[in-house]
C-alpha positions as CSV (number, residue, x, y, z in Angstrom):
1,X,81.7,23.2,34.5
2,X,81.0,27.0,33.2
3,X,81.7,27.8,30.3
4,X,85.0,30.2,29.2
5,X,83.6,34.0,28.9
6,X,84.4,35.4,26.6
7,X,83.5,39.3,25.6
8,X,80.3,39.2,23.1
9,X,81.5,40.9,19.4
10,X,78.4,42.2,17.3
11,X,76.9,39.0,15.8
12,X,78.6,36.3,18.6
13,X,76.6,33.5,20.0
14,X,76.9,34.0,23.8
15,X,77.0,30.5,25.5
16,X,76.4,29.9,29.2
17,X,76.1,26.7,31.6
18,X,73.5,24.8,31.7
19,X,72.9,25.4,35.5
20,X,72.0,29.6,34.2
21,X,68.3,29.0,34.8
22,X,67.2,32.8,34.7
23,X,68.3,33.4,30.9
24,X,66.2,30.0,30.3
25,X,63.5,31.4,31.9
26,X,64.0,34.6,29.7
27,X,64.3,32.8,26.6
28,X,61.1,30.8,27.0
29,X,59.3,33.7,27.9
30,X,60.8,35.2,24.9
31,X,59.8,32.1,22.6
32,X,56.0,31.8,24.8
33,X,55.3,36.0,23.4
34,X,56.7,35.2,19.9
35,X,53.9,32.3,19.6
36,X,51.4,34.7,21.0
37,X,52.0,37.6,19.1
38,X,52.1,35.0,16.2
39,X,48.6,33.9,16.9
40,X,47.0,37.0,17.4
41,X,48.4,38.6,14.6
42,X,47.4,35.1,12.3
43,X,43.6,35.3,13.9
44,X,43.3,38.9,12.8
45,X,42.7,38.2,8.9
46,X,41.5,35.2,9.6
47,X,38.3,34.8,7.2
48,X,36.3,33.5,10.4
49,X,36.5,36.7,12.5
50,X,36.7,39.2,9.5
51,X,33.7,41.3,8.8
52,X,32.5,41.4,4.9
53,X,32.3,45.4,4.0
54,X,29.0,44.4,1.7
55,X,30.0,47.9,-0.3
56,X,33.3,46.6,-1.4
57,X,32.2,43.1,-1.9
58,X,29.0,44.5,-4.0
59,X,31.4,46.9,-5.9
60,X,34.1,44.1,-6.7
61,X,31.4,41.9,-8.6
62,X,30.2,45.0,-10.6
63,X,34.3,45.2,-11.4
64,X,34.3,41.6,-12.1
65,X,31.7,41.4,-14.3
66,X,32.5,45.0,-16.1
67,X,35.7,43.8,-16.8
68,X,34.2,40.7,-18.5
69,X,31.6,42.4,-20.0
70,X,33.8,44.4,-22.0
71,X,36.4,41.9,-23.2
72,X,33.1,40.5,-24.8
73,X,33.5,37.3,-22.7
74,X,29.4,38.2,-21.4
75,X,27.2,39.9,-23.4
76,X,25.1,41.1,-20.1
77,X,26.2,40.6,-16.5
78,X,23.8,41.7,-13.5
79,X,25.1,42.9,-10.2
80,X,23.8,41.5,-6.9
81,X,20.1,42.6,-6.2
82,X,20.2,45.3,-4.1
83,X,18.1,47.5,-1.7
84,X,17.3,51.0,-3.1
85,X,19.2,53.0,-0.6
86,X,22.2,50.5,-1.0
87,X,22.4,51.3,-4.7
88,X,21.8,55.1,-4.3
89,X,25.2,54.6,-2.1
90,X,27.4,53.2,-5.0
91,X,26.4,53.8,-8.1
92,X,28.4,56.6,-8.3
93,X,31.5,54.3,-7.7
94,X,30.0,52.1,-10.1
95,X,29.5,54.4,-12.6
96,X,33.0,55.0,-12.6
97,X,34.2,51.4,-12.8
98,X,31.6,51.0,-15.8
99,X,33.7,54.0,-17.6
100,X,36.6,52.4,-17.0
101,X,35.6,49.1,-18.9
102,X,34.2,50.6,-21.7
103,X,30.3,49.2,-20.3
104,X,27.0,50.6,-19.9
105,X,24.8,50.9,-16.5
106,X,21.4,50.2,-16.1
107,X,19.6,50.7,-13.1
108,X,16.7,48.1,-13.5
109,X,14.3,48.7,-10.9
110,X,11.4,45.9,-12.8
111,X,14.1,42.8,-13.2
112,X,12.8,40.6,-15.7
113,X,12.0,37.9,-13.7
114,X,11.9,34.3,-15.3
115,X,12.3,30.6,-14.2
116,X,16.1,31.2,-14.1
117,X,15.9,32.5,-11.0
118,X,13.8,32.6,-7.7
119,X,10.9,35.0,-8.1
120,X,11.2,36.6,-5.1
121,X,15.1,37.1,-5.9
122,X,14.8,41.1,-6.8
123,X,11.8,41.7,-4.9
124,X,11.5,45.6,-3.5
125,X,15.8,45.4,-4.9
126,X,17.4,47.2,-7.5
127,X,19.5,44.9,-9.9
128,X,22.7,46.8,-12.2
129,X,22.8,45.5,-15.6
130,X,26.6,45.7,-17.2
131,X,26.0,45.5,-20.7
132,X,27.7,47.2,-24.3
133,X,25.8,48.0,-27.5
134,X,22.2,47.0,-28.4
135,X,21.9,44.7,-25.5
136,X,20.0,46.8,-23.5
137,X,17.4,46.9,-26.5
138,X,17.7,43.1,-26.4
139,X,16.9,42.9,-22.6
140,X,14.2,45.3,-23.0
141,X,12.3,43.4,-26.0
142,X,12.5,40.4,-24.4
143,X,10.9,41.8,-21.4
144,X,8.2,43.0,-23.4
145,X,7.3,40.0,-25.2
146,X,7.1,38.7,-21.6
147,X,4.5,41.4,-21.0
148,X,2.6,40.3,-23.9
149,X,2.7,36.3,-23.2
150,X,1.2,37.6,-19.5
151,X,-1.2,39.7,-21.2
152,X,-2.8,37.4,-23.5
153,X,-2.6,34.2,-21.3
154,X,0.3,32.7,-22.9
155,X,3.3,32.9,-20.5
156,X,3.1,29.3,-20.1
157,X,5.1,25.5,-21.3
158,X,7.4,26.3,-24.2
159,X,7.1,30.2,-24.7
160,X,7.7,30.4,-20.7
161,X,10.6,28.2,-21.0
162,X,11.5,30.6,-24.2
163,X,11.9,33.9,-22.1
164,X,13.9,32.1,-19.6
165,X,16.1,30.1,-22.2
166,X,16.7,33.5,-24.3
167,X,17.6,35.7,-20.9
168,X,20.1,32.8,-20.0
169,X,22.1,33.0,-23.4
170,X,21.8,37.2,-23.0
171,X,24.1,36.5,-20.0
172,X,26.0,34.2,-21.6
173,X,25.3,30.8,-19.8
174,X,25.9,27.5,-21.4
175,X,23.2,25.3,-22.3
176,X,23.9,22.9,-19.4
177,X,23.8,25.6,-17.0
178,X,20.6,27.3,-18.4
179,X,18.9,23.7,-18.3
180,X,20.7,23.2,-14.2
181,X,18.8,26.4,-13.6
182,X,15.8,25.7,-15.2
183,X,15.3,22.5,-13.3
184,X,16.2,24.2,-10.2
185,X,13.6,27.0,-9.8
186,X,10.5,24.9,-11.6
187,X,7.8,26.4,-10.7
């Protein structure tokens, strides 16, 4: 038995019989497009099918670690190694976020490479040091006493281990994690 129609008023529930197939049909098309629409529009940020713009990425550590850097959290911070021509395309930018946190840029084309890290790591890359102060001068005497140890023959047991020790507490690493390295990239 149909039920009583009644005139629909702005915000009214309209009810029908349950023998109206074609406004079931409409509804379930209705609810079928809402899940689709739904789906796609869930899949399109999706981390999976999202494309990483390297720039930005690149250009939110240097933030990161800028903004770190200058609340004296890290004494030095070093973005990711980098191509030449990939720096030459942000350091502008970079520049700029550097102002803004009160930190110094250096371009370090000769990365101080220790047993911290993989040798290869900085290879034919440019590496962005975020520092403040004298820590540049710190970086930069520590590099040359490498220099020296390779020079005479003596970058080798404990004042190799020394280099690498000192550059992890200039970027502020715990003793743990200095050690975690250490063990990690023995060469």
């Amino acid at each position: 038995m149909p039920l009583e129609k009644i005139p629909p008023s702005k915000g009214d529930v309209i009810h029908h019989s349950s023998d109206n197939k074609p406004n079931r049909l409409i509804m379930k098309s209705i609810s079928i497009l809402y899940l689709l629409c739904a789906a796609i529009l869930f899949s399109c940020g999706s981390p999976e099918t999202a494309a990483i713009d390297q720039r930005s990425y690149n250009l939110g550590v240097i933030g990161g670690f800028s903004e770190v850097v200058g609340l004296g959290i890290k004494k030095l911070a070093l973005s990711s190694p980098m191509i030449p021509d990939e720096m030459d395309g942000l350091i502008d930018d970079a520049e700029q976020i550097a102002e803004r946190n009160s930190v110094k840029l250096f371009r370090e084309k000769d990365f101080l490479v220790t047993d911290l890290f993989p040798e290869d790591v900085c290879e034919g890359k440019d590496v962005l040091l975020i520092y403040k102060d004298t820590v540049l001068e710190e970086y930069n005497a520590l590099k040359n006493r490498k220099k020296q140890l390779l020079e005479s023959g003596k970058y080798t047991g404990e004042d190799r281990k020394a280099i690498a020790v000192e550059f992890g507490k200039l970027l502020s690493y715990p003793d743990e994690k200095i050690e975690e390295l250490l063990k990690d990239n023995e060469r």
